[in-house]
C-alpha positions as CSV (number, residue, x, y, z in Angstrom):
1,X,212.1,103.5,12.1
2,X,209.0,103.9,10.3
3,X,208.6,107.4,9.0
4,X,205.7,109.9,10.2
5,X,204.0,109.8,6.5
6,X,204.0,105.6,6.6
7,X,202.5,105.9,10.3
8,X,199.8,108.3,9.0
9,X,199.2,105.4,6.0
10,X,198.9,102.3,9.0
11,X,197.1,104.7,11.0
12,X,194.3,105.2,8.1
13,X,194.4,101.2,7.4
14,X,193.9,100.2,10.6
15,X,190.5,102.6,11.4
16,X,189.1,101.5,7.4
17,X,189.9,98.2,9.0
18,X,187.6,99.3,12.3
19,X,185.3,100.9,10.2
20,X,184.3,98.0,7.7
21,X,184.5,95.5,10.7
22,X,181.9,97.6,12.8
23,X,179.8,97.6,9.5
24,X,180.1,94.0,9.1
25,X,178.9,93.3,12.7
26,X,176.2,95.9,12.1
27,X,174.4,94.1,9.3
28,X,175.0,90.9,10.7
29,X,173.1,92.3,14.0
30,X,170.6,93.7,10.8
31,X,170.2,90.1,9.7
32,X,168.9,88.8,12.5
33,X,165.1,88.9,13.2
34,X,164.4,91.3,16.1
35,X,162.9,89.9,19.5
36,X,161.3,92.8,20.4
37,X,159.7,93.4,17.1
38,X,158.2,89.9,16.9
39,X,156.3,90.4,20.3
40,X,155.7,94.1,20.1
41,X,152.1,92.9,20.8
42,X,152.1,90.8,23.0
43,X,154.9,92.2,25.8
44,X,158.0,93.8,26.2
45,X,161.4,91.7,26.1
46,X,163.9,92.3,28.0
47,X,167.5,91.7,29.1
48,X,170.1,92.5,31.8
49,X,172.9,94.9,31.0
50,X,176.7,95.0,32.6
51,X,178.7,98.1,32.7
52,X,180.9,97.7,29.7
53,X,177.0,97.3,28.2
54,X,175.8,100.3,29.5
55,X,178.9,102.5,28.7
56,X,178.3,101.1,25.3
57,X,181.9,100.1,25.4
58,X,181.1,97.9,22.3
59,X,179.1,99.6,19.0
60,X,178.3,96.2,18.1
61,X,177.0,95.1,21.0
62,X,175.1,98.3,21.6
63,X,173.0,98.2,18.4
64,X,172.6,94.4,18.8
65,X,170.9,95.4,22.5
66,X,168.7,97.8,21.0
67,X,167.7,96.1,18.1
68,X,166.5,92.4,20.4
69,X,165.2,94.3,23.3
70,X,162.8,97.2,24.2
71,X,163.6,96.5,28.4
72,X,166.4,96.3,30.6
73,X,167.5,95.6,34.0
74,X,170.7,96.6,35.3
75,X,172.9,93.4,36.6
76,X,174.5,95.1,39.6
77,X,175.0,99.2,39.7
78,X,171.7,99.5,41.1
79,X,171.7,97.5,44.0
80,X,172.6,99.2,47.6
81,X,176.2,97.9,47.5
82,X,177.3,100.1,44.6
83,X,174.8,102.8,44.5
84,X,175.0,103.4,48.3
85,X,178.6,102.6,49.3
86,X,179.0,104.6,52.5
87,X,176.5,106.0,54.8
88,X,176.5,109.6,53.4
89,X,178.0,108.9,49.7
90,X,175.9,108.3,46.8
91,X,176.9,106.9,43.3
92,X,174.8,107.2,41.0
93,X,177.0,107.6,37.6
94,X,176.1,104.7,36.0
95,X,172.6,104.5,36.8
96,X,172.2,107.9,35.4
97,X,174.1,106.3,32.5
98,X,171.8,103.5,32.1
99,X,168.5,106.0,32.3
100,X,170.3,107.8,29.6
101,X,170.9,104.7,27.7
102,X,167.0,104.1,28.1
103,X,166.2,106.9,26.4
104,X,168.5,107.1,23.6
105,X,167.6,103.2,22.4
106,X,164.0,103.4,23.0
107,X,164.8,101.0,25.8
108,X,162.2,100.8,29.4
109,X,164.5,100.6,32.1
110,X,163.5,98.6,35.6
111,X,165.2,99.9,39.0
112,X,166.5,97.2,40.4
113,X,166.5,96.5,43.3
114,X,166.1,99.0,46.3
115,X,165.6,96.3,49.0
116,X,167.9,93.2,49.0
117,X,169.5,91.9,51.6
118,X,172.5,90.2,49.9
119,X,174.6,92.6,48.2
120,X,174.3,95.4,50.9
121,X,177.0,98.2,51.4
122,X,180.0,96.9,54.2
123,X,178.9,99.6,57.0
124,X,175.9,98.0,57.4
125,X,177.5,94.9,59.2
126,X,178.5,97.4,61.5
127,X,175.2,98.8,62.7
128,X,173.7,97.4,65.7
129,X,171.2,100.4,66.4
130,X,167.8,99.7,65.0
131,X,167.6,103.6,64.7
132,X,170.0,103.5,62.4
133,X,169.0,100.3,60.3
134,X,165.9,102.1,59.8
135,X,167.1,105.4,58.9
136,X,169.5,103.8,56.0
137,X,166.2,101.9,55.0
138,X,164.2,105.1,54.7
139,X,166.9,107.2,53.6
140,X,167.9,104.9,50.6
141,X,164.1,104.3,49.4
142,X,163.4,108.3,49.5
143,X,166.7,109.2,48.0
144,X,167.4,106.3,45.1
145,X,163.9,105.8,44.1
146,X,162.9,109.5,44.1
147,X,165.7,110.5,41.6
148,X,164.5,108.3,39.0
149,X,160.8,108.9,39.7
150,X,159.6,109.0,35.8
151,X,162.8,108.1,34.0
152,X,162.6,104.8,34.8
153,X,159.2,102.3,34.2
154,X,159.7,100.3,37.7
155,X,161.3,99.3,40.5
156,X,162.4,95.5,42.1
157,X,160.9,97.4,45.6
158,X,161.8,93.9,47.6
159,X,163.7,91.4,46.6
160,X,164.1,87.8,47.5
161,X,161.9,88.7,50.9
162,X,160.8,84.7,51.5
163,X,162.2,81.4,52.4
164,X,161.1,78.2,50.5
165,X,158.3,77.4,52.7
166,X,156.8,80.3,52.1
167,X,158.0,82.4,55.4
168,X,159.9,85.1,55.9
169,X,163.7,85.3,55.5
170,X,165.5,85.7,58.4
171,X,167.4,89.6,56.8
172,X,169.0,92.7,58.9
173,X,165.4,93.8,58.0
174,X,163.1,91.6,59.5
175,X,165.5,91.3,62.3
176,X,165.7,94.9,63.1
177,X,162.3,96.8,61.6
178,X,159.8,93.6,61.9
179,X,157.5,91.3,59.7
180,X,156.0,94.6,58.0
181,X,159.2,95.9,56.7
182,X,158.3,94.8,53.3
183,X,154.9,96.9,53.2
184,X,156.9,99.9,54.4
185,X,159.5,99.2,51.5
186,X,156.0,99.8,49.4
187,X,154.8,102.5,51.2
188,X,158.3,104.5,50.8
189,X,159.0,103.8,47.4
190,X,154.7,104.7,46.3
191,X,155.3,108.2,48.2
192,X,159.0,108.8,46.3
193,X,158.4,107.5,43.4
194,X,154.1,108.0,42.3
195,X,155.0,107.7,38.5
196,X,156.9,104.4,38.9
197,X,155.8,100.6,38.9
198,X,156.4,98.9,42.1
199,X,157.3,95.2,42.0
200,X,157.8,92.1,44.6
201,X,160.4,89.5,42.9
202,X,161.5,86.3,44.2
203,X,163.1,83.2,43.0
204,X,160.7,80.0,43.3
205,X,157.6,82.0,43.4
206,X,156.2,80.1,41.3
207,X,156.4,76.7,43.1
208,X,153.5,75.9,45.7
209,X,154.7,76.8,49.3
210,X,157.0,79.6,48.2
211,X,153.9,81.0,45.8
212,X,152.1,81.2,48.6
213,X,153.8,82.8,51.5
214,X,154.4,85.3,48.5
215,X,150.5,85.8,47.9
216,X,150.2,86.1,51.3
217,X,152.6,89.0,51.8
218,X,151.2,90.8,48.4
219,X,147.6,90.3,50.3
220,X,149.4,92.2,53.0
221,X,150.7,95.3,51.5
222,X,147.0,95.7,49.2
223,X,145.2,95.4,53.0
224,X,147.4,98.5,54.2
225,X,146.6,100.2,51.3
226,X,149.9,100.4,49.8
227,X,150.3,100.2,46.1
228,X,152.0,97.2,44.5
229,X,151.8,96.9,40.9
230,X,153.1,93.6,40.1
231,X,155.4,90.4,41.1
232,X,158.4,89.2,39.4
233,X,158.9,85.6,38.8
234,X,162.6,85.6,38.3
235,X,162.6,82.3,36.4
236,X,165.9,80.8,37.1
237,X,165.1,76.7,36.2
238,X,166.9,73.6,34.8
239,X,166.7,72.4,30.8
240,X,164.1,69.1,30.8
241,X,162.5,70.5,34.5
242,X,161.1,73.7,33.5
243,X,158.0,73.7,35.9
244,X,155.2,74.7,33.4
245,X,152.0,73.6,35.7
246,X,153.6,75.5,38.4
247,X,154.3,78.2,36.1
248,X,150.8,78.3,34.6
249,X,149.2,78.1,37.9
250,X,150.9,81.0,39.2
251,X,150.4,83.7,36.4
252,X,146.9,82.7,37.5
253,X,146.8,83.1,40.9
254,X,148.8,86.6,40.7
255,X,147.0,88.1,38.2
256,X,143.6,87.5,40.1
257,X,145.4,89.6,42.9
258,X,145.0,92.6,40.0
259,X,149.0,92.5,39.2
260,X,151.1,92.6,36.5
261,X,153.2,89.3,36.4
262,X,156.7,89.5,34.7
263,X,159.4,87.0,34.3
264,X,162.4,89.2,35.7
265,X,165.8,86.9,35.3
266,X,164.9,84.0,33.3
267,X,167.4,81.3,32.0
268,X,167.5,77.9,31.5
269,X,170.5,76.3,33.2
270,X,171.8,73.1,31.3
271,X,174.8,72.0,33.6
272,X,174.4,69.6,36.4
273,X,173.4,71.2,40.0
274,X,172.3,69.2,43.4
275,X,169.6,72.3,44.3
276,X,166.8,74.0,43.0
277,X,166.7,78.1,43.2
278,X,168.9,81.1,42.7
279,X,170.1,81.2,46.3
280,X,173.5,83.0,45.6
281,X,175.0,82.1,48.6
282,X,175.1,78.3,47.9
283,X,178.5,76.6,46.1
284,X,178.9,73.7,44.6
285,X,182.3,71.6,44.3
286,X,184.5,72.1,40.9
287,X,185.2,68.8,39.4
288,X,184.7,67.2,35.9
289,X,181.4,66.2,36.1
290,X,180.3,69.5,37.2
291,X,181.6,71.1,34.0
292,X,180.6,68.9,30.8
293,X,180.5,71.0,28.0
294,X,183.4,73.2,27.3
295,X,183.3,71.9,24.0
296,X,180.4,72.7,22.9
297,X,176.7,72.2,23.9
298,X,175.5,68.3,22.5
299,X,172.6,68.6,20.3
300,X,170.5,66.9,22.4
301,X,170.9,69.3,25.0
302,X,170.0,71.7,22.3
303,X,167.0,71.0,21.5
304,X,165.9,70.1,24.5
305,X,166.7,73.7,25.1
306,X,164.9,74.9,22.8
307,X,161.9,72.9,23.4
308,X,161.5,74.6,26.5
309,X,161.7,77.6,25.7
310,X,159.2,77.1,22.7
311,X,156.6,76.1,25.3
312,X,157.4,78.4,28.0
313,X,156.9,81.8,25.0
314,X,153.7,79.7,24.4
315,X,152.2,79.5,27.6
316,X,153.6,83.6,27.9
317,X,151.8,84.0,24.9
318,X,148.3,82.3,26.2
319,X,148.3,84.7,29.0
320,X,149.5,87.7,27.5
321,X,146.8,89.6,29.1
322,X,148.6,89.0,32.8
323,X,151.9,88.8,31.2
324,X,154.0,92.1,30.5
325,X,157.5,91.3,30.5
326,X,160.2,88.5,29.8
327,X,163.4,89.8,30.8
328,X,166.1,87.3,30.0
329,X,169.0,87.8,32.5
330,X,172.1,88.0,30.3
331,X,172.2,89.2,26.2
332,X,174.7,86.3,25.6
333,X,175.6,82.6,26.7
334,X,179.2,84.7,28.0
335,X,177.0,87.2,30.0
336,X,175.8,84.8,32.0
337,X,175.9,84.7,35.9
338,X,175.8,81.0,35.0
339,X,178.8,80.6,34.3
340,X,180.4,81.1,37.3
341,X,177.7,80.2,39.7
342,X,177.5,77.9,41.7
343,X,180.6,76.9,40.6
344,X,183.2,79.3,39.5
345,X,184.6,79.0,35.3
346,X,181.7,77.0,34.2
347,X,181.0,77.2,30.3
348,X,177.1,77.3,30.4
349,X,174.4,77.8,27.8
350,X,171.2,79.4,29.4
351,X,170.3,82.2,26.7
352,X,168.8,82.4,23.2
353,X,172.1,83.9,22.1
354,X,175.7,82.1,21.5
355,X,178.9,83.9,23.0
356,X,178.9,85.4,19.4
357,X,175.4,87.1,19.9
358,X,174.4,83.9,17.2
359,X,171.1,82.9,17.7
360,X,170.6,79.3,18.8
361,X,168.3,77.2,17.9
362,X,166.0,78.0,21.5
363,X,166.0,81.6,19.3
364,X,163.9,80.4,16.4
365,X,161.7,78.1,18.3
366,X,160.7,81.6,20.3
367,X,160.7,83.5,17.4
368,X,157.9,81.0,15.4
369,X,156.2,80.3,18.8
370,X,155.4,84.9,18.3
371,X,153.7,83.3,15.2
């Protein structure tokens, strides 16, 4: 039995052990150039934090965060599901947590998303009463989006409102409050929330039909006088198919509307799928083919990926005077929703940033494109 003296020596080895590893990881997180530094000119950069992120579970990880990014997006504890679980309960711990986080790191936090209708809290399969559908949409506007009125920069108001084709999604909302439940989702969230941006974001914006069902319903909300502010491209495309015409063409189109255009989720998928989109009720089957790089990422694939990305930062960078955000949905290659969606377990690649928080070689290309 190891006396209490030689516990109190292993005790002090192990945290000098802690203490130089933490150290290690923080210059190494020193070493690397800084994203948000490199386009501090230009617009902010962003990424989308978990919980263990925003607890700062991980000092590492934490100082890495703040030193790549000046914006951030909260993956889940935002939407209704979490921060509204019952009809009369509220949770709003680790939101407040992530304002906090905001402040302390020098970090523009977007709301998102107040509107959705995937991810919804279980009661509301239970409602049949329009009454009632309408009162949890007012209700949850007013209350989330007026308790962070000027501690966060923006809120996703609506998200995902539109089918391919450009026409409205068949939700609970259209179903029970009508086609002009979107411009009341506006009107709610301008009168809680006057010091906050209020986005549109979508998957597939970008491409033709979808881009313009989407101008269409912006048209819509600026006619009833409601204040938008911006749309969200979420950005959510496949390495060698990035659409860049379609891409280009749309930063054009919304920006002549008078809105901010930001590209809210983006990745760069490099593992085989059968659909376009970020529709996160659709599955694929698990087989071999369907998971081809759990070894390691080919260096083709690479730099293909990293030729993308080079040219998408370079057509950012040509309209930097329409675009204000990138906001990279993941810190890491681990992060990733990717990786287990649509198929579940995949080992994916999508990010700038290897499992390690390594840059990869889609990093550099960015960071000379700032140049």
């Amino acid at each position: 039995m190891l006396s209490n003296k030689s516990i109190t020596s292993l005790s002090t080895a192990l945290l000098l052990l802690i203490n130089v590893a933490t150290e290690q990881g923080g210059a190494l997180a020193q070493s690397i150039p800084s994203l948000r530094d490199a386009f501090k000119n230009d617009f902010g950069i962003g990424t989308a934090l978990n919980n263990a992120q925003i607890e700062e579970r991980d000092p590492q990880t934490t100082e890495f965060i703040a030193r790549q990014f000046n914006m951030a997006t909260p993956e889940n504890i935002m939407k209704s599901a979490l921060i509204h679980p019952k009809w009369d309960t509220y949770n709003f711990e680790l939101a407040d947590k992530l304002v906090e986080f905001g402040k302390k790191h020098k970090i523009k936090i977007n709301g998102h998303t107040l509107i959705w209708h995937s991810q919804l809290p279980m009661f509301i399969r239970g409602i049949k009463s329009q009454d009632s559908i309408r009162t949890f949409f007012t209700d949850h506007i007013k209350t989330v989006a007026g308790r962070y009125d000027g501690k966060i920069l923006s809120w996703d108001v609506v998200n995902e409102a539109l089918n391919e084709d450009g026409t409205m999604r068949k939700t609970v909302f259209l179903q029970q409050l009508g086609d002009d439940y979107v411009t009341e989702a506006f009107r709610l969230a301008q009168q809680a929330a006057p010091k906050t941006e209020l986005y549109y974001n979508d998957y597939n914006n970008e491409q033709p039909a979808k881009r313009a069902g989407c101008i269409a319903l912006i048209k819509k909300i600026q006619a009833a006088g409601v204040r938008i502010d911006g749309v969200g491209i979420q950005g959510h495309w496949h390495v060698g198919n990035v659409p860049f015409k379609d891409i280009e063409e749309s930063i054009v189109q919304y920006g002549a509307l008078g809105l901010k255009v930001m590209f809210t989720e983006l990745d760069i998928e490099v593992l085989p799928r059968n659909f376009q989109g970020a529709e996160v009720s659709q599955r694929m089957t698990a087989n071999a083919e369907s998971n081809p790089y759990t070894n390691g990422l080919p260096d083709t694939v690479q730099q293909q990926l990293a030729a993308d990305y080079e040219a998408l930062f370079k057509l950012f960078l040509k309209h930097k005077d329409k675009v204000t955000r990138v906001t990279f949905w993941g810190v890491n290659d681990g992060q990733s929703w990717l990786n287990n969606w649509p198929v579940r377990g995949r080992t994916n690649y999508p990010l700038l940033f290897d499992r390690n928080n390594q840059p990869k070689p889609a990093f550099y290309k960015v960071l000379a494109a700032s140049k």
